[in-house]
N, C-alpha and C positions, 0 to 999 in steps of 0.2 A: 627529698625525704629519705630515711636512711632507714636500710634494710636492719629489720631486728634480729635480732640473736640469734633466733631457732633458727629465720631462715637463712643467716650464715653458716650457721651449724652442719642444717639439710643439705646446706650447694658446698660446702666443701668437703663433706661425707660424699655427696655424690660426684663432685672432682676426683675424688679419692677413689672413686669404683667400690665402697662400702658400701655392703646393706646395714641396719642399721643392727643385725646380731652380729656382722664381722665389728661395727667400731665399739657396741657395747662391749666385744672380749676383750677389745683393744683395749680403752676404759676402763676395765673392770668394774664395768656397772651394767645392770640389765638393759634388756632392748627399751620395754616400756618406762624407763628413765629417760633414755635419749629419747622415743616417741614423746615424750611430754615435754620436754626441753624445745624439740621441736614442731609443735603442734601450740601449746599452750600460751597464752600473750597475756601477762609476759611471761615467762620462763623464770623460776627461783632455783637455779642451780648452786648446788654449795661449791666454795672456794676451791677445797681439791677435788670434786669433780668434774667440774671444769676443766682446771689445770689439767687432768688426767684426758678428756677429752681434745685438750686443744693439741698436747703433746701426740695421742693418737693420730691427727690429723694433721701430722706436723705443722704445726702454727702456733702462734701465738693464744692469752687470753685475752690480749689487748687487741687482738683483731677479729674474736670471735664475739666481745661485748660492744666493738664498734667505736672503739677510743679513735678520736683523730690523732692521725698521725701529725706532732706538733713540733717538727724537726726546721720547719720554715725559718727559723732563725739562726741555727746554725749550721744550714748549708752555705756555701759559696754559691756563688750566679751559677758555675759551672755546675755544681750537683744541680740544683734547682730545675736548671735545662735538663740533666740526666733524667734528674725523676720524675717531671713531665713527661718525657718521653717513653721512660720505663711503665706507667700507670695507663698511656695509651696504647698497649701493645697491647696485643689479644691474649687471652691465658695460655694458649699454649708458649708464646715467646717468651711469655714473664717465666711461667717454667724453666723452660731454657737458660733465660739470664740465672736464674737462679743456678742451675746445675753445676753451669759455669764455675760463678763465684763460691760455691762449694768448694769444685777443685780447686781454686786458688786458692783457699782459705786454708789448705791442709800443710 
């Protein structure tokens, strides 16, 4: 079963160490916005609010509405094995892999 919206919203605010008046500044939208977004089932967030939360919380919106990730066809075996491995890491390592490829992206 796949975790809904808000409460991706909620766990990665709270990944983030926000309360939910630091990501509403972030945002640019109020707290009881986000509280409704994440509270409410389901959630009718408009298009750039969203966007403007997802970007707060550095993410995507196709990761905070819960789009599968639909890349299985054009990895090679080698990614495939990568990203298996990369989604079993615990959050803090995926972090990490992340930081990484930050700096080498630059």
């Amino acid at each position: 079963m796949t975790t809904p919206m808000g409460q991706r919203i909620r766990d990665r605010r709270k990944e983030k160490g926000f309360t939910l008046d630091q990501l509403a500044a972030k945002a640019k939208c109020s707290k009881g916005y986000i509280w409704e977004l994440e509270n409410n089932d389901p959630p009718r967030p408009s298009a750039d609010k969203l966007s403007a939360i997802a970007s707060a919380l550095d993410t995507t919106v196709d990761v905070l509405i819960g789009t599968p990730i639909n890349t299985q066809d054009d990895l090679s075996p080698e990614d495939k094995v990568f990203f298996r491995k990369f989604v079993s890491l615990d959050p803090d390592k995926q972090d990490t892999v992340r930081k990484m490829l930050d700096l080498w992206d630059d």
